[in-house]
Structures are given as structure tokens and as C-alpha cells.
C-alpha positions in Angstrom: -42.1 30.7 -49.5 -45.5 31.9 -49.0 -47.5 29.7 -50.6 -45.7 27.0 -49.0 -46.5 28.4 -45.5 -49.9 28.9 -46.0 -50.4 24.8 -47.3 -48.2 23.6 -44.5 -50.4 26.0 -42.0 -53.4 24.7 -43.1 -52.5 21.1 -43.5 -50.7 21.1 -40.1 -54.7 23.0 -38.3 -56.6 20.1 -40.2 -54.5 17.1 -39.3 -55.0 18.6 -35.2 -58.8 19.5 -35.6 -58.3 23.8 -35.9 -60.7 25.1 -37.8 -59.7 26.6 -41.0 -61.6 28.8 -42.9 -60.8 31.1 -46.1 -60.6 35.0 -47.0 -58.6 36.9 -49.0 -56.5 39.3 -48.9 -57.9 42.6 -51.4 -55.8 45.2 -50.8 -52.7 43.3 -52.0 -52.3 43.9 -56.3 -51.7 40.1 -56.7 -55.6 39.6 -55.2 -59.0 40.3 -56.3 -62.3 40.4 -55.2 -63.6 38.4 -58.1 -61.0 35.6 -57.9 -61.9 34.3 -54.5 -62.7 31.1 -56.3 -59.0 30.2 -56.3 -58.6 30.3 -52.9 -60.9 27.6 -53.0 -59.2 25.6 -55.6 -55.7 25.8 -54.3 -57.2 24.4 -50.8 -58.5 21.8 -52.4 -55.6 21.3 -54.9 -52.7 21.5 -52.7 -53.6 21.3 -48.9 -55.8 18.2 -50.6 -59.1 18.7 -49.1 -62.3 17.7 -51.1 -64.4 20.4 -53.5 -67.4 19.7 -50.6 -65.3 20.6 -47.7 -63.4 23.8 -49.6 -66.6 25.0 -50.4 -68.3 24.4 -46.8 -65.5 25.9 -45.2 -65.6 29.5 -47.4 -69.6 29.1 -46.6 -71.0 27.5 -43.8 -67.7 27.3 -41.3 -67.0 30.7 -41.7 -70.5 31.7 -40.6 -69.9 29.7 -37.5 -66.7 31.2 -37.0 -67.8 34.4 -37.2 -70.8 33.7 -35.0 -73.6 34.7 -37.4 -74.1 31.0 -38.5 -77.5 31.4 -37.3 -78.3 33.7 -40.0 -76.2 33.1 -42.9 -73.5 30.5 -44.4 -76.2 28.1 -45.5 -79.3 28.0 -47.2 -82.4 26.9 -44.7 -85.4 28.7 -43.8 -85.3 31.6 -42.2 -81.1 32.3 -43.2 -80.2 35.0 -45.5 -78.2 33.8 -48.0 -76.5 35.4 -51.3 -76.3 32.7 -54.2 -74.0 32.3 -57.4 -74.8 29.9 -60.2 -72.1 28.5 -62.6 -73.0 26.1 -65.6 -70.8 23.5 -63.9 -70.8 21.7 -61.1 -68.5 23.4 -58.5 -68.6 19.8 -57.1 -67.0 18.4 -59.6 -64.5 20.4 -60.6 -63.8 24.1 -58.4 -62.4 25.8 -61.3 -66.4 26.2 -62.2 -66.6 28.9 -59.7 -64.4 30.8 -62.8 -67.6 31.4 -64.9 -70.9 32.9 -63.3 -74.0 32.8 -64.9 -76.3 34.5 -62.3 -75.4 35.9 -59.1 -78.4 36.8 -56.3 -76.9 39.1 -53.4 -79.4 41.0 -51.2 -82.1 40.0 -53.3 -80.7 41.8 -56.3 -80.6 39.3 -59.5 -77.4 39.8 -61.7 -77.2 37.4 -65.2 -73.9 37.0 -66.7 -72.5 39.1 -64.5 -69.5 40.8 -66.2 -66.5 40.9 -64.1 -63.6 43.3 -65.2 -60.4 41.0 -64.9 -56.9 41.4 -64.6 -54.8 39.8 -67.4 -52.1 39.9 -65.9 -52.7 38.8 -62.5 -54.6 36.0 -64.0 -51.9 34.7 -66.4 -49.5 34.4 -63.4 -52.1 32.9 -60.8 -53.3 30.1 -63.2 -49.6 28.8 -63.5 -51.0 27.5 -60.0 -53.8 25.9 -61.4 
């Protein structure tokens, strides 16, 4: 019932010209930090919004939003900006976010990050995938 809220919510703010923009929640046990890369693909999956525009709109929008789009949310001069790199193109296919293979955040350069993950939660999430 949930799930179903969220997509009609979200479809319903597009089609009148509401800004949407995309969090998590990370204090609930079905959620976590490292799997904010579904929110992404179940916007673009189900409320049927292109890989660009999911990704913009976790980025760039929410900056704006948030009223810091002047330093962060994109990468331009004089913007601080942390960075992940996947061996697929997000672009493509969202379900790339899945698989880092370097993450810059504050400067700090992390290869293959490795990301402690939740069997569990992740068996019954990716029945949505």
C-alpha cells in the first residue's frame, strides 16, 4: 500500500510540475545507506521517469531544493562535488549504481569500496527489481 502511494505521489507532482526529489529513509530496517541506488531505479522503473532525470533529480534538483545548488549537486568549477564510479553506464541501465568501483567523497579516494550488505533485506527488495 505503500509502495503504491509513493508511485501515485510521485507520478501525480510530475504530471502538475511539483518538484520531486529522492532520500531515503535509514532508520527504517527495510532501508540502507548503501542501497540508495534503488530508490533511483524504482523511480525510474515504476513512476516511469528516464535513468537522466532519476539521476538529476537525487543530484542536481535536490541541491536546488535544498538551496546549496550553488555549491554542490553538479560538477562545474568552483562546486564541491563527491563522485562514484561504476563499470557500467548508470545511463544505461540504473541497476549499475549496484557495483562501485571507486568512490571520491571529501577528497578522500576509496577503490572497490566494500560495502557490508544485508542478505536479507536484499533478497526481498530485488523482488522489485
Amino acid at each position: 500500500m505503500v509502495f503504491e502511494g509513493i508511485i501515485d505521489c510521485a507520478k501525480a507532482a510530475l504530471a502538475n510540475d511539483i518538484p520531486v526529489v529522492l532520500g531515503n529513509d535509514v532508520g527504517c530496517p527495510w532501508i540502507t545507506q548503501y542501497d540508495f541506488w534503488r530508490e533511483l531505479y524504482y523511480f525510474h522503473k515504476y513512476v516511469g521517469v528516464s535513468n537522466a532525470f532519476a539521476l538529476y533529480t537525487a543530484a542536481k534538483r535536490s541541491a536546488e531544493l535544498d538551496g546549496i545548488g550553488h555549491l554542490t549537486g553538479s560538477i562545474e568549477k568552483g562546486k564541491a562535488a563527491d563522485l562514484i564510479v561504476t563499470a557500467e553506464n548508470p545511463l544505461e541501465d540504473l541497476r549499475a549504481l549496484r557495483n562501485l568501483e571507486l568512490v571520491v567523497a571529501r577528497g578522500n579516494v576509496i577503490e572497490h569500496p566494500v560495502i557490508k550488505k544485508r542478505k536479507q533485506v536484499e533478497a526481498e527488495l530485488d523482488k522489485f527489481l
